[in-house]
OpenMM code with the backbone's topology and positions (N, CA, C; nanometers):
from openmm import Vec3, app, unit

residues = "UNK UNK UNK UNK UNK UNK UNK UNK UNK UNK UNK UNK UNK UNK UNK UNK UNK UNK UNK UNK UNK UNK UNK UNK UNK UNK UNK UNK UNK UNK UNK UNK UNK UNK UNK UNK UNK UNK UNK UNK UNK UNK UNK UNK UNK UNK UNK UNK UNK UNK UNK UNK UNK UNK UNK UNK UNK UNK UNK UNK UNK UNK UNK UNK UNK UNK UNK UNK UNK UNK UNK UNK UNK UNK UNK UNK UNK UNK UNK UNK UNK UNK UNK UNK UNK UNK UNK UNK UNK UNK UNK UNK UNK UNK UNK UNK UNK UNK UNK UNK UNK UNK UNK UNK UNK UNK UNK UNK UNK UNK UNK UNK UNK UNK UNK UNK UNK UNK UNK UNK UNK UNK UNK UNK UNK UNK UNK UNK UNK UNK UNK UNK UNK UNK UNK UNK UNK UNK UNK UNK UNK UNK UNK UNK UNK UNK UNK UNK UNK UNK UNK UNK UNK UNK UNK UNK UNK UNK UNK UNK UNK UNK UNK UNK UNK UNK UNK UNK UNK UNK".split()
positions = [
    Vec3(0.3865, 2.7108, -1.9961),
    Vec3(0.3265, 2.6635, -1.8730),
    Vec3(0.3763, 2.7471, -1.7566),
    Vec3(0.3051, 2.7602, -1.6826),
    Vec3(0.3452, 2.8166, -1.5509),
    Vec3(0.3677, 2.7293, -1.4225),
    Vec3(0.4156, 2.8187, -1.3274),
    Vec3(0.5330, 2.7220, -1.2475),
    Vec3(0.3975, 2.6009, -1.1560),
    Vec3(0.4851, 2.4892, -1.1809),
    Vec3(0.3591, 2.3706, -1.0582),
    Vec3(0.4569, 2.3040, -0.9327),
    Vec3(0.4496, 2.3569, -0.8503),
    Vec3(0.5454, 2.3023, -0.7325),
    Vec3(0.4105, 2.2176, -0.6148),
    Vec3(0.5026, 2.1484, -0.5435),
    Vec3(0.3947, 2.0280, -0.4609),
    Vec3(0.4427, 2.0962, -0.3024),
    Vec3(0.3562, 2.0934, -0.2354),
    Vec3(0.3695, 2.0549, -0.0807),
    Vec3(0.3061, 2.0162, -0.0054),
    Vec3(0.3140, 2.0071, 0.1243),
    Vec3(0.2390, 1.9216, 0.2378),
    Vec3(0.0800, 1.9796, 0.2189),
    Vec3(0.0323, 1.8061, 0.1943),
    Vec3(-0.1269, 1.8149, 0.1881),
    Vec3(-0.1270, 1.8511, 0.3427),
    Vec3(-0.2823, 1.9891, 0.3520),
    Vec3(-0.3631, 2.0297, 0.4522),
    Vec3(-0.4936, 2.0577, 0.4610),
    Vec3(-0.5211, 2.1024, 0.5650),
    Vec3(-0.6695, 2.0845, 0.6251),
    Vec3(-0.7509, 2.1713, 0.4930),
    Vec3(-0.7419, 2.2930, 0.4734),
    Vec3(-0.7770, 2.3518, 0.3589),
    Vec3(-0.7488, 2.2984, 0.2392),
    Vec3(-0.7319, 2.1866, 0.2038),
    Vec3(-0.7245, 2.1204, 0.0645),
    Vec3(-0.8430, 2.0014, 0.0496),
    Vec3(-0.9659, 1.9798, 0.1438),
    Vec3(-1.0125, 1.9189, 0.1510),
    Vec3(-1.1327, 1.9538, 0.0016),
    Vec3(-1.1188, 2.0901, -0.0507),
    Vec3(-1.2001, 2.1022, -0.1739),
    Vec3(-1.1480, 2.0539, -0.3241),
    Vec3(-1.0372, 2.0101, -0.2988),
    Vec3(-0.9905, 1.9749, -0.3621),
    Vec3(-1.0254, 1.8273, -0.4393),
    Vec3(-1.0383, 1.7400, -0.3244),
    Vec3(-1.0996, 1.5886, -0.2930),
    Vec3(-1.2585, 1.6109, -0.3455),
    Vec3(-1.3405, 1.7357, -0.3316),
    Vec3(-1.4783, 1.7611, -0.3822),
    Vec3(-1.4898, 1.7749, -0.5006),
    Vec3(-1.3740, 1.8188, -0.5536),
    Vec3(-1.3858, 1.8568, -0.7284),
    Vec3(-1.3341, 1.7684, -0.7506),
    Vec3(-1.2684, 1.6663, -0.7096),
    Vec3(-1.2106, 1.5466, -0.7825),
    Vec3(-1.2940, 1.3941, -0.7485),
    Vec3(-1.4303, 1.4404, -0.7412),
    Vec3(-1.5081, 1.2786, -0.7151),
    Vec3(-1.6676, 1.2985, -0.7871),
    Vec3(-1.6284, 1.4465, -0.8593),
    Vec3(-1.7668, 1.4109, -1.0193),
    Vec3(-1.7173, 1.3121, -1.1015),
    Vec3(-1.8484, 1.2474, -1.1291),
    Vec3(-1.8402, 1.1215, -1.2418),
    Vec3(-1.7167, 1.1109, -1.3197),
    Vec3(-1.7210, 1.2695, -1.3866),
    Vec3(-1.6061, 1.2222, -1.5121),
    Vec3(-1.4451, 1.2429, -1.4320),
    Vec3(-1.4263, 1.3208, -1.3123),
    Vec3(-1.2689, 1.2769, -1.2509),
    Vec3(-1.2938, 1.1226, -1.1954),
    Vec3(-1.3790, 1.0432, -1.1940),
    Vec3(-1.3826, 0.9122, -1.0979),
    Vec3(-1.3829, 0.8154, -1.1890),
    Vec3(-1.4546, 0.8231, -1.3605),
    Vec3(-1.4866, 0.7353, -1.4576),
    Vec3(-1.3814, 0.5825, -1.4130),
    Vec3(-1.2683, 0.6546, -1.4319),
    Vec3(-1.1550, 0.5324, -1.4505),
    Vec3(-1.1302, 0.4661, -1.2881),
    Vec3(-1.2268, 0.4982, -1.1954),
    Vec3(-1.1760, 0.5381, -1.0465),
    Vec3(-1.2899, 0.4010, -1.0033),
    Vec3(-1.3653, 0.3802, -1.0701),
    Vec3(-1.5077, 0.3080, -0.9936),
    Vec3(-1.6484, 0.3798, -1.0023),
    Vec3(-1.6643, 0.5038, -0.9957),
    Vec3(-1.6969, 0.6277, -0.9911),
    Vec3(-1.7173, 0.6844, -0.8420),
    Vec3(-1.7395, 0.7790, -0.7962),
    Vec3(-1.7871, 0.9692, -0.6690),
    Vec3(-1.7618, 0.7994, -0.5731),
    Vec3(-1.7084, 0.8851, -0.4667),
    Vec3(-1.7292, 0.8128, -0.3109),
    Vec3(-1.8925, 0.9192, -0.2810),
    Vec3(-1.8809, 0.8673, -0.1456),
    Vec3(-1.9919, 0.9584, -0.0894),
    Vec3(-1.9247, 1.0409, -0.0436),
    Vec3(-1.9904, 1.1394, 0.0220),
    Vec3(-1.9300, 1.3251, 0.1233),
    Vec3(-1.8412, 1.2404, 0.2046),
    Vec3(-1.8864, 1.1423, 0.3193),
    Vec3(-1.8205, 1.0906, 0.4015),
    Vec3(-1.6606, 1.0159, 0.3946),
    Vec3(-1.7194, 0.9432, 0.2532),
    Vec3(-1.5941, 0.8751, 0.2455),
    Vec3(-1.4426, 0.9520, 0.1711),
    Vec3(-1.5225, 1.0847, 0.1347),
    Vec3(-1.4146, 1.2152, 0.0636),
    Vec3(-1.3811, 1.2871, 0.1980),
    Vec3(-1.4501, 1.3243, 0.2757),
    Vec3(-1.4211, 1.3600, 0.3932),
    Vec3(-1.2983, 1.2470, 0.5003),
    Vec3(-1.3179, 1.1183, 0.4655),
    Vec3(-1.2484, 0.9975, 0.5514),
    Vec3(-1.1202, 1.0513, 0.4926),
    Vec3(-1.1200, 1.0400, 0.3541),
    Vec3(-0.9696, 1.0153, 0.3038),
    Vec3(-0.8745, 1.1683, 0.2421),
    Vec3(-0.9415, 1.2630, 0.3084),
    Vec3(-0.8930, 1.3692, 0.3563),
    Vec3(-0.8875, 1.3860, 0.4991),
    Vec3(-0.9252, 1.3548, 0.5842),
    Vec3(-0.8402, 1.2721, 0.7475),
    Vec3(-0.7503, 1.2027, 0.6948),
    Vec3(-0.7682, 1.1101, 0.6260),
    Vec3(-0.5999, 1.0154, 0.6238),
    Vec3(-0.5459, 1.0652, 0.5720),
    Vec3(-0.5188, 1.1672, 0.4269),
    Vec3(-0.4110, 1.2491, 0.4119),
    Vec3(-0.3871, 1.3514, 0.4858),
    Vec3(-0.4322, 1.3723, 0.6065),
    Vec3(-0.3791, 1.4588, 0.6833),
    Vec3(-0.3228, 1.3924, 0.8278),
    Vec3(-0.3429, 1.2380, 0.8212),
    Vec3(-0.2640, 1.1743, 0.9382),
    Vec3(-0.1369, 1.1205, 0.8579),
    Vec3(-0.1415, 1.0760, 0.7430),
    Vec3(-0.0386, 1.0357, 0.6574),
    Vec3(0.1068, 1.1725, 0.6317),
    Vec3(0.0021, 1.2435, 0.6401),
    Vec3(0.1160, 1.3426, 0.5623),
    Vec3(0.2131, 1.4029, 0.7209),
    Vec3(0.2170, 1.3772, 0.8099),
    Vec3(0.3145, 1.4126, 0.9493),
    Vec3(0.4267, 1.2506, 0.8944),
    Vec3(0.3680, 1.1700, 0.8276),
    Vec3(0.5057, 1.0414, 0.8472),
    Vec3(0.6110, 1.0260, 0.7538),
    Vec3(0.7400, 1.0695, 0.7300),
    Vec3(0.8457, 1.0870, 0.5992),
    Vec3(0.8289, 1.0006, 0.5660),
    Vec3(0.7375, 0.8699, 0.5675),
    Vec3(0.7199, 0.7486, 0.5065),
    Vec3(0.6642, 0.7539, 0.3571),
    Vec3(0.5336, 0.8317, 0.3563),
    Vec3(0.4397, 0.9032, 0.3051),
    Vec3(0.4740, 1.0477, 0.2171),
    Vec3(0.4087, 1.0480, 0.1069),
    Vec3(0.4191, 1.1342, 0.0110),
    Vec3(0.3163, 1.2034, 0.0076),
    Vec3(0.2275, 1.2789, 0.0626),
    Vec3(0.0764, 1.3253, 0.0509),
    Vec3(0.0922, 1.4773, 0.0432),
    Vec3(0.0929, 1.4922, -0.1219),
    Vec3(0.1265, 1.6615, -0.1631),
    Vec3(0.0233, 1.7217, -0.2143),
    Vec3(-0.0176, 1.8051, -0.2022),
    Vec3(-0.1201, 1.9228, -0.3193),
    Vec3(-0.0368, 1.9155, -0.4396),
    Vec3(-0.1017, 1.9317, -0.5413),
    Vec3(-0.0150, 2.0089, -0.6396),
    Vec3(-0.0892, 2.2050, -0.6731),
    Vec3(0.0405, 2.2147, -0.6705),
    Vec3(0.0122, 2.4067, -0.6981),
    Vec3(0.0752, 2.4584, -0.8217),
    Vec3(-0.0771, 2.5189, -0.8481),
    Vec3(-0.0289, 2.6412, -0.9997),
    Vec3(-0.0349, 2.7472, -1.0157),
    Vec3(0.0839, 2.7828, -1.0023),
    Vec3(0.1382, 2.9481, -0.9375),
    Vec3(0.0813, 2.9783, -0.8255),
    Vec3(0.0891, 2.9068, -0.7555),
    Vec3(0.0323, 2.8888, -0.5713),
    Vec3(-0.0898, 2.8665, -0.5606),
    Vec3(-0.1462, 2.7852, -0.6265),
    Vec3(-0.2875, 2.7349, -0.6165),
    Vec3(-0.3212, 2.6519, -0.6167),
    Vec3(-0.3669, 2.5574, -0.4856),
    Vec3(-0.3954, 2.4296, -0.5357),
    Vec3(-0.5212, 2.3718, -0.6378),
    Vec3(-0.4614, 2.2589, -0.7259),
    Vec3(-0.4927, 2.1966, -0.8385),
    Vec3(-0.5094, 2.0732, -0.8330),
    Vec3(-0.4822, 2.0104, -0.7557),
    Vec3(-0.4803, 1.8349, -0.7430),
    Vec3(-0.3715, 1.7747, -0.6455),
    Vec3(-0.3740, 1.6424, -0.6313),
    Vec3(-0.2427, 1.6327, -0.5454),
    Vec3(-0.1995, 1.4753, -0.6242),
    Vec3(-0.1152, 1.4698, -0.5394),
    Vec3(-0.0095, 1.3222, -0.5779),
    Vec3(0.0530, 1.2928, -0.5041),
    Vec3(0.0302, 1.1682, -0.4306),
    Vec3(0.0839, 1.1022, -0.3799),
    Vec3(0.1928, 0.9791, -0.3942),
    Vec3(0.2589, 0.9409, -0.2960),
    Vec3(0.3636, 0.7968, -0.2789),
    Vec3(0.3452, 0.7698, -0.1573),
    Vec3(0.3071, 0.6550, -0.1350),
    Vec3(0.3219, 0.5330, -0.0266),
    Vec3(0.3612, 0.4219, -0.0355),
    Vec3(0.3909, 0.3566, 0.0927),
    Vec3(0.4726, 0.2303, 0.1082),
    Vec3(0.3032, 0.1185, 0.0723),
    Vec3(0.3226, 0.0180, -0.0308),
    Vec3(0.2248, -0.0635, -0.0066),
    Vec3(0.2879, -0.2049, -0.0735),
    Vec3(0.2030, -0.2930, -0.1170),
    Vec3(0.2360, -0.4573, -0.1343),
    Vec3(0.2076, -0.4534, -0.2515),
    Vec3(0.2620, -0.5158, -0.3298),
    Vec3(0.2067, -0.5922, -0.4647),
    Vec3(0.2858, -0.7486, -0.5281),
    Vec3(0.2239, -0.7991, -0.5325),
    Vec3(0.2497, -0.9903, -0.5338),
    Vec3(0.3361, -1.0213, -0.4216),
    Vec3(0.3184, -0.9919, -0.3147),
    Vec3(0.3974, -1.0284, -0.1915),
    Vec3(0.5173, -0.9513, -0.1593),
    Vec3(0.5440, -0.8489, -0.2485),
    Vec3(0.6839, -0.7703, -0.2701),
    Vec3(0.6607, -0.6584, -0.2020),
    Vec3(0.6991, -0.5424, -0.1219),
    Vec3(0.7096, -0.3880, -0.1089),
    Vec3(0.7565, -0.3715, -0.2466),
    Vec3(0.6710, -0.2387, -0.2310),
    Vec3(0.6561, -0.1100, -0.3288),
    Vec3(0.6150, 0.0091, -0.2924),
    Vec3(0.6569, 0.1409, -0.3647),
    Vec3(0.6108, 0.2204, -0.3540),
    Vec3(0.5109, 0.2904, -0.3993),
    Vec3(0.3760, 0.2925, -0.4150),
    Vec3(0.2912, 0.3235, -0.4857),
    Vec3(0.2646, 0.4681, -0.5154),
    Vec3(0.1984, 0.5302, -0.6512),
    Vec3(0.1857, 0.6431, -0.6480),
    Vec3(0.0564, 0.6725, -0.7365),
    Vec3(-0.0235, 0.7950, -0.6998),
    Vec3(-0.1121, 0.8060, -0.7893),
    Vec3(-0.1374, 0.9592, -0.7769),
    Vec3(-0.2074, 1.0565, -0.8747),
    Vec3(-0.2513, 1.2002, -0.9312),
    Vec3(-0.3895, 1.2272, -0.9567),
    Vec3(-0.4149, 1.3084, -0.9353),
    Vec3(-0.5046, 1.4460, -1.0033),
    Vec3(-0.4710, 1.5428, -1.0086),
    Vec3(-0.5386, 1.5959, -1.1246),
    Vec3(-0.5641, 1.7286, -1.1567),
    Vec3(-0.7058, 1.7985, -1.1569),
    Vec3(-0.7279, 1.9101, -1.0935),
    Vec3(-0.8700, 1.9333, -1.0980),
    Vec3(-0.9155, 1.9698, -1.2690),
    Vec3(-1.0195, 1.9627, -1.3577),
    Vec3(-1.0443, 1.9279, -1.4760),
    Vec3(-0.9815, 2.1581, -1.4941),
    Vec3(-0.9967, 2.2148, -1.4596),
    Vec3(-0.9648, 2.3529, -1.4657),
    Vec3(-0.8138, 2.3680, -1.5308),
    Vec3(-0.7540, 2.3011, -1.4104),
    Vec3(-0.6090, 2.2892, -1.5127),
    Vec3(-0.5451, 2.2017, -1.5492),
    Vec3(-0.6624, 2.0938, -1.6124),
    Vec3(-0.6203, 1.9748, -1.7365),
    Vec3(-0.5492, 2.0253, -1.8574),
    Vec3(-0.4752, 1.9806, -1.8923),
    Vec3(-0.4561, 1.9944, -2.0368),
    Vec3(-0.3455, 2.1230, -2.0408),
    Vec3(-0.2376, 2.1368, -1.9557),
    Vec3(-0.1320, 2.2079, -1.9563),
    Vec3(0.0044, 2.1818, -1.8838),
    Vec3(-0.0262, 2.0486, -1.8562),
    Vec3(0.1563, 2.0136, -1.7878),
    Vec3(0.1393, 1.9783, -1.7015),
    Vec3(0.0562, 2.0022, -1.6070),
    Vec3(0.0441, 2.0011, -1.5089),
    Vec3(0.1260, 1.8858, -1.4307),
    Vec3(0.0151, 1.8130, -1.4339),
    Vec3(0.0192, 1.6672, -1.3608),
    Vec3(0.1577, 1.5939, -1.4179),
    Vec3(0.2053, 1.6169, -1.5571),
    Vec3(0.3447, 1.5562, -1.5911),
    Vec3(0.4565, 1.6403, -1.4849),
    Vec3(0.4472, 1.7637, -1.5083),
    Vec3(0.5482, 1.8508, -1.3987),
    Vec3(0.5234, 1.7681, -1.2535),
    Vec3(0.3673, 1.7472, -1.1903),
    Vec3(0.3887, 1.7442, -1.0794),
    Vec3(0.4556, 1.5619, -1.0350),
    Vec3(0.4271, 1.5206, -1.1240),
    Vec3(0.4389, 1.3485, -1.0958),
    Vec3(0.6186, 1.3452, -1.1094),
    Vec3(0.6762, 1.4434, -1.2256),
    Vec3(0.7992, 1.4419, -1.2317),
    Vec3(0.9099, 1.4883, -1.1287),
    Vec3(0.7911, 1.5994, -0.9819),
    Vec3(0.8856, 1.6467, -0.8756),
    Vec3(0.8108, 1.5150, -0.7898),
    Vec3(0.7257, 1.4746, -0.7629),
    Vec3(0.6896, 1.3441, -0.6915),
    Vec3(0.8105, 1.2373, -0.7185),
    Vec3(0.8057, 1.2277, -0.8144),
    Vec3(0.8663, 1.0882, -0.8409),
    Vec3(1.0494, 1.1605, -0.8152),
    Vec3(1.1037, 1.2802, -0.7747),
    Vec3(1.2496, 1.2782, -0.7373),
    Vec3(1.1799, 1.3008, -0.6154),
    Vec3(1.1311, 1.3405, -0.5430),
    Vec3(1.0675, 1.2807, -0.3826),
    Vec3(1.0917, 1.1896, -0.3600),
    Vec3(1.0211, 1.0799, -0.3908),
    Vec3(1.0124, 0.9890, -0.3772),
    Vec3(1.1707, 0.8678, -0.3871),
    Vec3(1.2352, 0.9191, -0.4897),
    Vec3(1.3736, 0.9090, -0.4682),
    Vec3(1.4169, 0.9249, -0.3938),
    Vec3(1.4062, 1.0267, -0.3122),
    Vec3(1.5167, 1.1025, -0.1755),
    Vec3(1.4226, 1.0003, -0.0562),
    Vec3(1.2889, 0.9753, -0.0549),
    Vec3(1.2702, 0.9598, 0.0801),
    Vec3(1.2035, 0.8190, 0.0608),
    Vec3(1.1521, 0.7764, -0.0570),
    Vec3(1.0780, 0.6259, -0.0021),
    Vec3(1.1519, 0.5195, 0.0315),
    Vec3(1.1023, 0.4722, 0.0955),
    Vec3(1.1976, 0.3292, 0.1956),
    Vec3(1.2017, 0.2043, 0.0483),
    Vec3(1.0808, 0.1596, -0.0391),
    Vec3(1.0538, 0.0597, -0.1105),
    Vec3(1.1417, 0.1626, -0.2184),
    Vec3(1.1983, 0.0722, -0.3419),
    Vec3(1.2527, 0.1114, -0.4381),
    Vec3(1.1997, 0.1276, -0.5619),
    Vec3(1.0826, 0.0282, -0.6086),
    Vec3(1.0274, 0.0054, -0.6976),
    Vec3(0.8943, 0.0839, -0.6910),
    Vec3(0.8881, 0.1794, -0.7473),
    Vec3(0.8006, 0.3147, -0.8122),
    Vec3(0.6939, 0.2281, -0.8542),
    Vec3(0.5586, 0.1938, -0.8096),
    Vec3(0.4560, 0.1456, -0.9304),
    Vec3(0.3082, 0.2755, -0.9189),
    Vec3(0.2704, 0.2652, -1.0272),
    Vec3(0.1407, 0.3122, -1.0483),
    Vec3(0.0609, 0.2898, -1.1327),
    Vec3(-0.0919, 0.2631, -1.1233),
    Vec3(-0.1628, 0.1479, -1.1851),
    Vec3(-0.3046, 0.2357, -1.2424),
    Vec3(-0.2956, 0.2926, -1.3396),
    Vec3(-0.4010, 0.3085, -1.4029),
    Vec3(-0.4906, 0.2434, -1.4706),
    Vec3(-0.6307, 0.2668, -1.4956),
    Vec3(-0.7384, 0.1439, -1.5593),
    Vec3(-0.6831, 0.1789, -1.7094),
    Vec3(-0.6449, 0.0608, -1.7371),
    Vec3(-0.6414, 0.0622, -1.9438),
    Vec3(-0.6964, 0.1593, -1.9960),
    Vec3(-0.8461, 0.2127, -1.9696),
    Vec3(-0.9052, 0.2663, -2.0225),
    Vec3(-0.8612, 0.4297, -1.9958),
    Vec3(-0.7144, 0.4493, -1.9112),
    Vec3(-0.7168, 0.6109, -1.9148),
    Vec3(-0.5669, 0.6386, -1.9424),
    Vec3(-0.5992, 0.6715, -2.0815),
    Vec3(-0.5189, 0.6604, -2.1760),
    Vec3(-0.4402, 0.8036, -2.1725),
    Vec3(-0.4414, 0.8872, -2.0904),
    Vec3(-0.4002, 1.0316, -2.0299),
    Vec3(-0.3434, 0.9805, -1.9344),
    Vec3(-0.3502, 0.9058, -1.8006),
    Vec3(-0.2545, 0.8952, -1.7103),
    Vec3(-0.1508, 0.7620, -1.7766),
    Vec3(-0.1883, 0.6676, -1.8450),
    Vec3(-0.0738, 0.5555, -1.9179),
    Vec3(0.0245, 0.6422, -1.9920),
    Vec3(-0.0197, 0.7259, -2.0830),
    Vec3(0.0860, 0.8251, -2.1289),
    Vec3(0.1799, 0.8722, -2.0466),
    Vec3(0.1081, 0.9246, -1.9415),
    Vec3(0.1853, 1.0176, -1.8415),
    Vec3(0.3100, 0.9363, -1.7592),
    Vec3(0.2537, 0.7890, -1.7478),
    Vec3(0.3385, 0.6983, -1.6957),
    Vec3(0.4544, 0.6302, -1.7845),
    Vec3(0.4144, 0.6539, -1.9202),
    Vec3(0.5358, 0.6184, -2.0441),
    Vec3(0.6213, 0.7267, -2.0270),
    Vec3(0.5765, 0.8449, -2.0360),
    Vec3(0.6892, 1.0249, -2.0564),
    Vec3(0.7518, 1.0094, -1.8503),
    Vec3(0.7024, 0.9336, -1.7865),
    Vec3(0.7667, 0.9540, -1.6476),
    Vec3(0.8933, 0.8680, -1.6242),
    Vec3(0.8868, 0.7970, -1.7323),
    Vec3(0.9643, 0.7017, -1.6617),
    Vec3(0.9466, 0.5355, -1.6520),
    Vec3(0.8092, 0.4838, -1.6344),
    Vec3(0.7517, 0.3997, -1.5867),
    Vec3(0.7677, 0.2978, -1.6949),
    Vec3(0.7608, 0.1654, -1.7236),
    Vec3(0.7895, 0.0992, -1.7775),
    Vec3(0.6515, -0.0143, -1.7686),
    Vec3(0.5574, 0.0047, -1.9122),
    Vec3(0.4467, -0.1154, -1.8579),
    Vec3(0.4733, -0.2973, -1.8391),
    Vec3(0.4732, -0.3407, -1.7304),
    Vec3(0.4866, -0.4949, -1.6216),
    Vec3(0.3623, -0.5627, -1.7272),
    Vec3(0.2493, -0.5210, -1.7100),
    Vec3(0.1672, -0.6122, -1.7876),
    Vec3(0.0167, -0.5444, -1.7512),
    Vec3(-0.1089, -0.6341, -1.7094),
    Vec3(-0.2520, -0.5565, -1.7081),
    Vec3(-0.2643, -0.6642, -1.5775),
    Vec3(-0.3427, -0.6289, -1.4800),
    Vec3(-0.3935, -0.7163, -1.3449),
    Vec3(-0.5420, -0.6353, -1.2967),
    Vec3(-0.6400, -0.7357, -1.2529),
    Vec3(-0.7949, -0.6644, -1.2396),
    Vec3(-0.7643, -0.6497, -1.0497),
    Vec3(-0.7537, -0.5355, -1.0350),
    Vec3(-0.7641, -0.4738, -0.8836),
    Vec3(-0.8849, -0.3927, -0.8337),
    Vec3(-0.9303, -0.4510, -0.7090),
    Vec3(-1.0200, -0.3925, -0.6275),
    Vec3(-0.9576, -0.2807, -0.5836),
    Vec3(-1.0602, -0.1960, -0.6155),
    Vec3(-1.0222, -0.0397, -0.5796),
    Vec3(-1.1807, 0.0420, -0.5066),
    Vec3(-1.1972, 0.0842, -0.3936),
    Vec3(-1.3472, 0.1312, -0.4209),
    Vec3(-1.4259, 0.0837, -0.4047),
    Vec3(-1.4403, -0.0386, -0.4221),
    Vec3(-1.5677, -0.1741, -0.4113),
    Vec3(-1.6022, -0.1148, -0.5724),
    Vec3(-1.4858, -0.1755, -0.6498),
    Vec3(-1.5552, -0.1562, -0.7992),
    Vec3(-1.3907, -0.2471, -0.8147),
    Vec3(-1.4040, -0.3231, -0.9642),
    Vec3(-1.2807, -0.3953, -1.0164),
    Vec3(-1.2474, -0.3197, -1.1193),
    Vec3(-1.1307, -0.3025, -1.1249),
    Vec3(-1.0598, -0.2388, -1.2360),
    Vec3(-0.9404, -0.3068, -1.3278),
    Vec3(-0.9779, -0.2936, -1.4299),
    Vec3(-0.8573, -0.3591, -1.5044),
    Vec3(-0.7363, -0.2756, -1.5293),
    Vec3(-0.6276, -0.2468, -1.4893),
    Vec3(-0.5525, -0.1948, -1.4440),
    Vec3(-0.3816, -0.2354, -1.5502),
    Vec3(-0.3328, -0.1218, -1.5518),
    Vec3(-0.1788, -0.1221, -1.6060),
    Vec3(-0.0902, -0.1139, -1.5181),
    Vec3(0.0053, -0.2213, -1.4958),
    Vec3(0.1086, -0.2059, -1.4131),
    Vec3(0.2428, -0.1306, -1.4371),
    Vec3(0.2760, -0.0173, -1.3546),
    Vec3(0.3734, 0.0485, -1.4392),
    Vec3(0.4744, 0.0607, -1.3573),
    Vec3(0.5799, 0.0419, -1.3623),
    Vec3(0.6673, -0.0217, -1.2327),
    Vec3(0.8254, 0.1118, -1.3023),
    Vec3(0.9278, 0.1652, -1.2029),
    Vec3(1.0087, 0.2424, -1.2330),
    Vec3(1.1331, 0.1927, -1.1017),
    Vec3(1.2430, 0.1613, -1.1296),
    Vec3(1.3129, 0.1272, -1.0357),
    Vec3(1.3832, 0.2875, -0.9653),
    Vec3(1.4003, 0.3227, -0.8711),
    Vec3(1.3937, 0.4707, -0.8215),
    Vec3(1.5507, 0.4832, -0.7841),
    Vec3(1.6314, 0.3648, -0.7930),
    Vec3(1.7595, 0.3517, -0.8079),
    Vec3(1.8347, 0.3507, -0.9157),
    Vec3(1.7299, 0.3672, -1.0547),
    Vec3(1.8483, 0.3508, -1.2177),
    Vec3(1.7673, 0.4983, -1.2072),
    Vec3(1.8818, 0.5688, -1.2187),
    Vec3(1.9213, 0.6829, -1.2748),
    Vec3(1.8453, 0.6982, -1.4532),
    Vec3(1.8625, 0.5534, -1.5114),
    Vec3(1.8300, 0.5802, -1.6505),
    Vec3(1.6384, 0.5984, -1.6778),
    Vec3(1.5822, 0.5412, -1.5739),
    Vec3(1.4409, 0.5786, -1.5421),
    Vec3(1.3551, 0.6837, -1.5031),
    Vec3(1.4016, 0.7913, -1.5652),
    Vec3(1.3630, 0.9553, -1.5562),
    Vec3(1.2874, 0.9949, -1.7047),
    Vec3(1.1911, 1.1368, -1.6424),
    Vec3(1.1056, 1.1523, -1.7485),
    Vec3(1.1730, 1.1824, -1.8683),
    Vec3(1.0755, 1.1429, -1.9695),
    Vec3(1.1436, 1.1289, -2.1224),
    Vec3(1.0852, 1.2125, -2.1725),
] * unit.nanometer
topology = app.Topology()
chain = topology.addChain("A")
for resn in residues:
    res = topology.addResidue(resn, chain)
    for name in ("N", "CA", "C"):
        topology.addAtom(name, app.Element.getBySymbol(name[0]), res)
């Protein structure tokens, strides 16, 4: 594999968000936003990404961006958490990628998130990012149906405490 390092999502990464909202990157997602709403939430990763609160990275392969991954502060059953979620553009699926990049996210996220408890929630049905969340670290909580999108998803809860040391990729 060749080298995948993350940094500050920018204005030029907005093609990124275009190749990642065909049918088959969205299947497990709800499916495609519209132009607008890929356009919205590339503005918010670019108001998000000025706050050390916020995790909003590209991921790069051998200096190219490929997808990104994020961590933010959000809620789940009344608790703070830190939430996190990935892509990869389908080009460089299927080579490390996204495990390398979730594995420098998630010691990020160590050094800087305020919430302690690491979660990330893939639909059951995507059996490539649940893996990715077993080899990270993540530990499956149970299954919960979450609105995502204006679509319901049945969802894996994968929870990593960012304070045990013994919760690193396997």
């Amino acid at each position: 594999m060749n080298e995948v390092t993350l940094r500050p999502w920018r204005e030029a990464d907005l093609p990124l968000l275009v190749a990642a909202n065909s049918a088959a990157m969205t299947a497990h997602l709800g499916g495609p936003e519209t132009a607008d709403a890929v356009a919205a939430r590339h503005e918010k990763y670019l108001r998000l990404v000025r706050d050390p609160a916020y995790g909003v990275q590209a991921i790069e392969l051998d200096g190219v961006a490929v997808g990104g991954v994020n961590w933010l502060p959000s809620e789940w059953d009344g608790a703070p958490v830190t939430e996190m979620g990935w892509f990869v553009v389908p080009d460089a699926q299927g080579r490390g990628v996204a495990a390398a990049a979730v594995t420098l996210a998630i010691a990020d996220a160590r050094l800087r998130a305020a919430h302690r408890t690491l979660m990330a929630c893939p639909d059951v049905d995507n059996h490539a990012s649940s893996r990715l969340c077993a080899a990270s670290g993540f530990t499956l909580q149970g299954t919960a149906d979450l609105s995502y999108r204006d679509a319901m998803l049945h969802v894996g809860i994968w929870t990593q405490d960012l304070d045990d040391p013994s919760s690193v990729a396997r």
